[in-house]
BAVO-302845 format. One line per 10 residues: number of its first residue (from 1); for each residue y negated, z, x negated of C-alpha. Coordinates in Angstrom, 2 decimals, always signed. Layout:
N
NUM	Y:Z:X; ...
***
This chain:
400
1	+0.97:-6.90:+25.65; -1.65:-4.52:+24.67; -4.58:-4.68:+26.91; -8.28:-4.98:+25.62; -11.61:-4.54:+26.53; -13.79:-7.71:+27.55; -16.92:-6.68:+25.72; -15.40:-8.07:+21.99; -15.48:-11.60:+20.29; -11.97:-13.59:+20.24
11	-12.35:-13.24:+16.56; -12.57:-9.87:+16.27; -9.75:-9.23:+18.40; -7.47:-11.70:+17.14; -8.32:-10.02:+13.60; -6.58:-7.20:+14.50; -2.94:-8.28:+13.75; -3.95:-9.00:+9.78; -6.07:-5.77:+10.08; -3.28:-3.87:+11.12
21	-0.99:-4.33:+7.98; -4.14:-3.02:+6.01; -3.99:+0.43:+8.70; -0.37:+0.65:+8.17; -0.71:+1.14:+4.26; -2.96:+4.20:+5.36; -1.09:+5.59:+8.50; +2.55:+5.27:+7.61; +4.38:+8.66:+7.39; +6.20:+9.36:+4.81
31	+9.27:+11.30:+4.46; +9.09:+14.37:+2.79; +12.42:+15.61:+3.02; +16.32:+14.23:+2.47; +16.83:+11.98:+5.09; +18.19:+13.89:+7.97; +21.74:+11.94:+8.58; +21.42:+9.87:+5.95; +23.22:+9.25:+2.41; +22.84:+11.57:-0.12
41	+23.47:+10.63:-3.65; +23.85:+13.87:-6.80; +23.83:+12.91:-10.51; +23.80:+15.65:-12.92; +24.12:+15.68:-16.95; +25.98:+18.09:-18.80; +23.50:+21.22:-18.90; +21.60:+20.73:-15.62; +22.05:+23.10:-12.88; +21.48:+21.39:-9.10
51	+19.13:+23.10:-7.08; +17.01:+22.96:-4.82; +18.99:+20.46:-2.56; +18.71:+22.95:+0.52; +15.38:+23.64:+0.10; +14.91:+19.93:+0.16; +16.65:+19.45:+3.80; +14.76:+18.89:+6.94; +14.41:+21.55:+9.21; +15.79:+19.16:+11.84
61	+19.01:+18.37:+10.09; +21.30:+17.86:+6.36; +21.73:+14.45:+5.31; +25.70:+13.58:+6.71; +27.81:+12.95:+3.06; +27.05:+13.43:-0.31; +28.24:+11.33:-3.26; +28.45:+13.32:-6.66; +28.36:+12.35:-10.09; +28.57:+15.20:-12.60
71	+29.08:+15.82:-15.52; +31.50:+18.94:-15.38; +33.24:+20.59:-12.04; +31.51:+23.72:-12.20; +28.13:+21.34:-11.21; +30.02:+20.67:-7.77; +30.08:+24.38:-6.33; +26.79:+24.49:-5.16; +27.14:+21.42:-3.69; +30.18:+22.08:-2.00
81	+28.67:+25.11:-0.43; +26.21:+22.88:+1.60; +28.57:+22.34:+4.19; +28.48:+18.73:+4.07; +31.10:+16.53:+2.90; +31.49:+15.70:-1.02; +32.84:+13.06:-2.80; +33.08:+12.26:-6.30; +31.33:+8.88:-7.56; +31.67:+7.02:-10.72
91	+28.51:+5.97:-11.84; +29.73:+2.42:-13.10; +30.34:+1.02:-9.67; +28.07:+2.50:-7.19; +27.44:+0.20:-4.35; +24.06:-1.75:-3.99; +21.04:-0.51:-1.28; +23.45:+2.16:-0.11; +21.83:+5.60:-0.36; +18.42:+7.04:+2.02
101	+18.24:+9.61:-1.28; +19.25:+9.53:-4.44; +18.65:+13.21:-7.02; +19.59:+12.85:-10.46; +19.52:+15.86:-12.79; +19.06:+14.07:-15.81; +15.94:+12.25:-18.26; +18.92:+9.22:-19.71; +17.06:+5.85:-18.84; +19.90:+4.09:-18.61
111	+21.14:+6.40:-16.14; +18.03:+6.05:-14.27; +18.91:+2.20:-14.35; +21.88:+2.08:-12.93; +20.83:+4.42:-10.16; +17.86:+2.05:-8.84; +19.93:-0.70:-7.25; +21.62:+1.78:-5.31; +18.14:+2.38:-3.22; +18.52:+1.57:+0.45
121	+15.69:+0.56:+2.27; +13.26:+3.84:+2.75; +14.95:+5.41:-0.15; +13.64:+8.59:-2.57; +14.99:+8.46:-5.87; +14.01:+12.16:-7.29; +14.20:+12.62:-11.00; +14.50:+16.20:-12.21; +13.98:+16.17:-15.86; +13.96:+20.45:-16.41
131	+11.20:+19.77:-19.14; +12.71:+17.22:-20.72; +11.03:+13.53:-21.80; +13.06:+10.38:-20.80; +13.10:+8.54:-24.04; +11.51:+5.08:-23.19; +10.10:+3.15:-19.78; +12.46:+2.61:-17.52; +13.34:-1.02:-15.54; +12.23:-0.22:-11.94
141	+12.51:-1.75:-9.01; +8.30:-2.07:-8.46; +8.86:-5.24:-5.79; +10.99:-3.06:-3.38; +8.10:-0.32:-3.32; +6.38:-2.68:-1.36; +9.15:-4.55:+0.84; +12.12:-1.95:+0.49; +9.51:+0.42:+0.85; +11.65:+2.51:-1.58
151	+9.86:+5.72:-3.08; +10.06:+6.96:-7.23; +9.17:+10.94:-7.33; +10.11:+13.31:-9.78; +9.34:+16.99:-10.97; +8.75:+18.73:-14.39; +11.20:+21.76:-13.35; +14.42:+21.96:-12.45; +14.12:+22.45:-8.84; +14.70:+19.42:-6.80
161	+12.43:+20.69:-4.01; +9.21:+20.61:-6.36; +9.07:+16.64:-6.11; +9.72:+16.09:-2.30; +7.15:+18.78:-1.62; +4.62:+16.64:-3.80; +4.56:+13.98:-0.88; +2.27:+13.04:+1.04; +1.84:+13.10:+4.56; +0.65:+9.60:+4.55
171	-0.97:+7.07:+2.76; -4.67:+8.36:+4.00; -7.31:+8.24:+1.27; -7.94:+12.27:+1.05; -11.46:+14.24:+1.34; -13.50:+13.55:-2.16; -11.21:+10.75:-3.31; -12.12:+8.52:-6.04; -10.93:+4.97:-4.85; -10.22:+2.13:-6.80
181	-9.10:-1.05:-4.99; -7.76:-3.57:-7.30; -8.43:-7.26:-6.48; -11.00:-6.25:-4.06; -12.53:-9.96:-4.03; -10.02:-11.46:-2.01; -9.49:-11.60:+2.01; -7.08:-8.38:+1.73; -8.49:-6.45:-0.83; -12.22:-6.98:+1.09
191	-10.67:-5.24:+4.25; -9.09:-2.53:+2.04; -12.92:-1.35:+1.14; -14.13:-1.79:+4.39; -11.84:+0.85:+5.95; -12.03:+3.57:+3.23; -15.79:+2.66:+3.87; -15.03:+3.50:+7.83; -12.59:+6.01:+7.47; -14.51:+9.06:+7.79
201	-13.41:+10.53:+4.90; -15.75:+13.01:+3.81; -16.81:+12.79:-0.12; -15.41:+9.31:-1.06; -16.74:+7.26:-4.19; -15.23:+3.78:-4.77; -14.35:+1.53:-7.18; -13.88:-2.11:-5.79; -12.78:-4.26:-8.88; -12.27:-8.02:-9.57
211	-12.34:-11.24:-12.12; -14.95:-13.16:-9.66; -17.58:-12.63:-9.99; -19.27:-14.79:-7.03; -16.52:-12.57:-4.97; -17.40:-9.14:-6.01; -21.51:-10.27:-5.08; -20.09:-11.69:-1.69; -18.15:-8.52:-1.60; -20.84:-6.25:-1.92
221	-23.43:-7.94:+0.08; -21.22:-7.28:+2.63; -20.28:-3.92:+2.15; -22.98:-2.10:+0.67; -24.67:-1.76:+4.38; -21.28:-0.04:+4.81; -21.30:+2.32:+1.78; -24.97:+3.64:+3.25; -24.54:+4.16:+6.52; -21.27:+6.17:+5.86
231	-22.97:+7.82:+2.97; -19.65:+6.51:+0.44; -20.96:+5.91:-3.18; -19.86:+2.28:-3.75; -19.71:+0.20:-7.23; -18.41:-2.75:-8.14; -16.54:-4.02:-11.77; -15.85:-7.23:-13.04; -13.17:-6.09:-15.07; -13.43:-9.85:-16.85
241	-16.72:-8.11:-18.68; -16.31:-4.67:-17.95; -13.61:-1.93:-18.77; -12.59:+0.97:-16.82; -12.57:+4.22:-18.73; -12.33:+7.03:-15.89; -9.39:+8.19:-14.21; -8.65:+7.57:-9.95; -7.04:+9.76:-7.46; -6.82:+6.95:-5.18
251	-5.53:+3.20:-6.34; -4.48:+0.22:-3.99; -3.19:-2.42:-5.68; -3.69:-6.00:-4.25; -2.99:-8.10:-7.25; +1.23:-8.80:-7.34; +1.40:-8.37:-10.71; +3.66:-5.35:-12.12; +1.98:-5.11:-15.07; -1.38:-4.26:-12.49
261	+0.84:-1.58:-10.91; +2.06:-0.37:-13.89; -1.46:-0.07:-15.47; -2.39:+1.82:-12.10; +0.00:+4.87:-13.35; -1.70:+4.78:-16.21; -5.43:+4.60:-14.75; -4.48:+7.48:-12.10; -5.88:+11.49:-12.67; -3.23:+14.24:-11.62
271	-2.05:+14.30:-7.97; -2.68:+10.37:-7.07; -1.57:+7.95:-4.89; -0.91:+4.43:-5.70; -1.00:+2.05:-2.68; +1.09:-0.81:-3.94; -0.01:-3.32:-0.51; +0.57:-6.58:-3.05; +3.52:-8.33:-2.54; +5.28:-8.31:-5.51
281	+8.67:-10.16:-5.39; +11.06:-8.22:-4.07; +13.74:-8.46:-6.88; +11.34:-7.72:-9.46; +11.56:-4.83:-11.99; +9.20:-3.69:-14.47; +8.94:-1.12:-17.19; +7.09:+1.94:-16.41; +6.60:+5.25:-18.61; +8.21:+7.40:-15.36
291	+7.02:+10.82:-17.99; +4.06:+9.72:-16.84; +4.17:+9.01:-13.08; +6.22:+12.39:-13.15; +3.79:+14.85:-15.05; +0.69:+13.09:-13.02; +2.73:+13.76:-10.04; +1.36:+10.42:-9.11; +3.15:+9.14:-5.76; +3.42:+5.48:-5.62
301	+4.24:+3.74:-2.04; +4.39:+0.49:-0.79; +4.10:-0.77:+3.18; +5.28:-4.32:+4.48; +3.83:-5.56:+7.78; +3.07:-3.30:+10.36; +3.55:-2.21:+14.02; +2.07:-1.84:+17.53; +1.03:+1.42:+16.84; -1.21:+0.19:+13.80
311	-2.32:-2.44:+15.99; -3.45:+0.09:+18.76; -4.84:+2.04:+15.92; -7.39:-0.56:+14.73; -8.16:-1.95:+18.05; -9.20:+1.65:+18.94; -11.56:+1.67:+16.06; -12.53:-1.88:+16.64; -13.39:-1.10:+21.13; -14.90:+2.58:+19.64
321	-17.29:+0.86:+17.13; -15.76:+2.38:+13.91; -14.78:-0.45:+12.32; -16.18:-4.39:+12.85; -12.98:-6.95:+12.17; -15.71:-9.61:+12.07; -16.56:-8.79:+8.73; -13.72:-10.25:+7.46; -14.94:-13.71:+8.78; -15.77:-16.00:+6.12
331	-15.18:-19.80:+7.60; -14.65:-20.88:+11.30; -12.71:-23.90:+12.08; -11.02:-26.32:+14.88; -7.70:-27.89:+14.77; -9.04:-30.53:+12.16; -9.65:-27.97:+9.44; -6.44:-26.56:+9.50; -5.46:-28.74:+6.24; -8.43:-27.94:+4.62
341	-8.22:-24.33:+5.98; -4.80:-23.91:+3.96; -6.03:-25.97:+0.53; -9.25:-23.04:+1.08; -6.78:-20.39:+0.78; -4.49:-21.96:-2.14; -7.16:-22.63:-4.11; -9.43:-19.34:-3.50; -11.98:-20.96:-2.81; -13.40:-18.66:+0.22
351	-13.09:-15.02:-0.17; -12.69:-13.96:+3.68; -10.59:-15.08:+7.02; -10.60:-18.49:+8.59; -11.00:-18.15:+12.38; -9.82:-21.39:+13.64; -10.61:-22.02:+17.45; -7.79:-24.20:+18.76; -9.49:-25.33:+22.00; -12.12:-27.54:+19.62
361	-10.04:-30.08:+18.37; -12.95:-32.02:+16.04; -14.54:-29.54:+14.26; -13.61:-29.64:+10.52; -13.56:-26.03:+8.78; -17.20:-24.85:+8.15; -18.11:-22.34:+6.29; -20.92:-19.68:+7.21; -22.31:-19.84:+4.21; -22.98:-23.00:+4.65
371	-22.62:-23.28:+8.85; -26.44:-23.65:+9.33; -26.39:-27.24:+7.69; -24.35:-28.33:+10.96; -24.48:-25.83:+13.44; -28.27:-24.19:+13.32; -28.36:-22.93:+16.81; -24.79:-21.36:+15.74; -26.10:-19.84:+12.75; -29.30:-18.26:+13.94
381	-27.11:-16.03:+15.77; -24.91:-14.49:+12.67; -25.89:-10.76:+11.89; -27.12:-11.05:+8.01; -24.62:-13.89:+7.42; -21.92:-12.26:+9.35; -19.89:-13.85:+11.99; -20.79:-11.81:+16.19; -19.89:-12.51:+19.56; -22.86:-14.43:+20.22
391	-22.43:-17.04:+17.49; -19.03:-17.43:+18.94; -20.14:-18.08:+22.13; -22.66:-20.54:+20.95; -20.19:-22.02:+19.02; -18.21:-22.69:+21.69; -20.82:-23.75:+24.35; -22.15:-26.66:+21.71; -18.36:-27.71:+19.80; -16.34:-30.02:+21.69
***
């Protein structure tokens, strides 16, 4: 159990669990190395000289085998000098989810193809085209970004080290960032603004974009206070009337779409990151113009749930004042709005987090928008609309 303080609404702590798979899309490490230990997977083409494999190694430790695929013997020496077993692979019946890295030497898409169901969970793939184009998209595995948490990189030269050392540490919106967050209106995509908002992050400007427009007004209403007391230029799109034209060095994705994620690539400026937190189907591929994600040198990661470490994370920010949880609060309910609670969120027809309150059995799922109507004393006691401690405790002093 983690302990907490005393001096925090139920709501706000209970809202750290959801809050936390938001943190983890910012605070997960990410390898940037070949797995130490792990499975290492070598495809070259007739022409391509492998290296940069050693420069790619950890400085704790080689991965423990390597599987090659080349296309002529003389391709094998350097990789036989690693000191690491070798052993030849056909690329026509490589096993499935089997490799922690996989480096082809090569721009053939249908190479590329046959190489993606071979991603473990974790996995790099690392394409090293040498300055050459790969001649159309190329099927990729987009839902496993997100659930396999599988990574796509790539380089322009013919150095395999150039596209691991293009990771980044993390998944941390960087100083003078320009943000967009995709789907912003909904419950997931509202707590994605409000922590770049809170992040500290000197120099941010976003983007928060969505087809709702009564969500994007609810949206910023609550999160303009935000954007001025952190000083983080904030604007809002309804991309139903309005188009985007610039370019983003910071993209989140919550819509689980493909198409959104592969339009994201193409929205992104040089040296991006793509936050793919929608969960797209984990089977799914998609086409994407990989020339592109490789000459942007645009990294695009996924996260899937999250642990006690993000948890400890946002509770921290949460007991320290950096970041409210409550703002996430849209409805409050008892155990009889649970079935209305659920038909809420299928229907998107609230834009925030139901807090239901299991102890009062009889009250049906209200609203704040509209809690005044039944609850005045409850809803003199909200903070510009917003859900505190106090209105809890009222709520709870005068719902049976």
């Amino acid at each position: 159990l983690i302990p907490v303080a005393e001096d925090k609404s139920r709501s706000a702590i209970c809202l750290v669990e959801p809050w936390a798979c938001v943190e983890d899309s910012y605070a997960t490490v990410e390898r940037q190395t070949i797995k130490v230990g792990g499975k290492l997977l070598v495809v070259a083409d007739a022409g391509y000289a492998i290296t940069g494999l050693a420069e790619s190694f950890s400085a704790e430790g080689k991965p423990a085998s390597i599987a090659a695929i080349t296309a002529d013997s003389a391709q094998l020496l350097p990789l036989k000098s690693l000191g690491i077993p070798v052993e030849t692979a056909d690329l026509n019946v490589l096993p499935e989810k089997c490799f922690d890295d996989v480096v082809y030497f090569g721009v053939n898409p249908d190479t590329i193809e046959k190489l993606n169901p071979t991603l473990g969970n974790n996995a790099i793939i690392n394409i090293v085209t040498a300055g050459q184009k790969i001649g159309r998209p190329v099927q990729i595995g987009v839902g496993r970004i997100h659930y396999g948490c599988t990574r796509w990189i790539g380089t322009l030269t013919g150095n395999a080290a150039d596209s691991y050392g293009m990771i980044p540490a993390s998944g941390e919106v960087r100083p003078n960032d320009n943000c967009l967050i995709i789907g912003a209106g909904g419950p997931m995509g509202q707590m994605h603004v409000i922590r770049v908002l809170c992040s500290g992050v000197a120099g941010l400007e976003v983007v928060a974009t969505d087809f709702d427009g009564p969500r994007l007004d609810a949206l910023k209403a609550m999160t303009q206070p935000l954007a001025d007391a952190n000083k983080v230029s904030l604007r809002m799109v309804n991309t139903k009337d309005a188009k985007l034209t610039e370019k983003f060095s910071y993209i989140a994705v919550m819509a689980p779409v493909s198409a959104v994620v592969a339009q994201a690539v193409v929205d992104a400026s040089s040296n991006s990151i793509v936050n793919v937190f929608a969960g797209i189907p984990a089977p799914t591929l998609h086409p994407f113009d990989l020339n592109t994600i490789i000459e942007k040198r645009c990294f695009l990661f996924g996260t899937s749930g999250s642990t006690t470490r993000d948890m400890k994370i946002v509770l921290d920010k949460v007991q320290g004042n950096q970041l409210d949880t409550n703002l996430s609060v849209d409805a409050v309910s008892g155990m009889a709005g649970g079935g209305d609670g659920i038909g809420a969120v299928e229907k998107r027809t609230l834009s925030g987090k139901i807090i239901v309150y299991p102890q009062l059995h009889n009250l049906g799922l209200t609203p704040l928008a509209t809690i005044a109507q039944a609850l005045p004393t409850v809803a003199a006691l909200l903070n510009n609309g917003k859900w505190t401690k106090a209105a809890e405790e009222e709520l709870l002093k005068v719902v049976r």
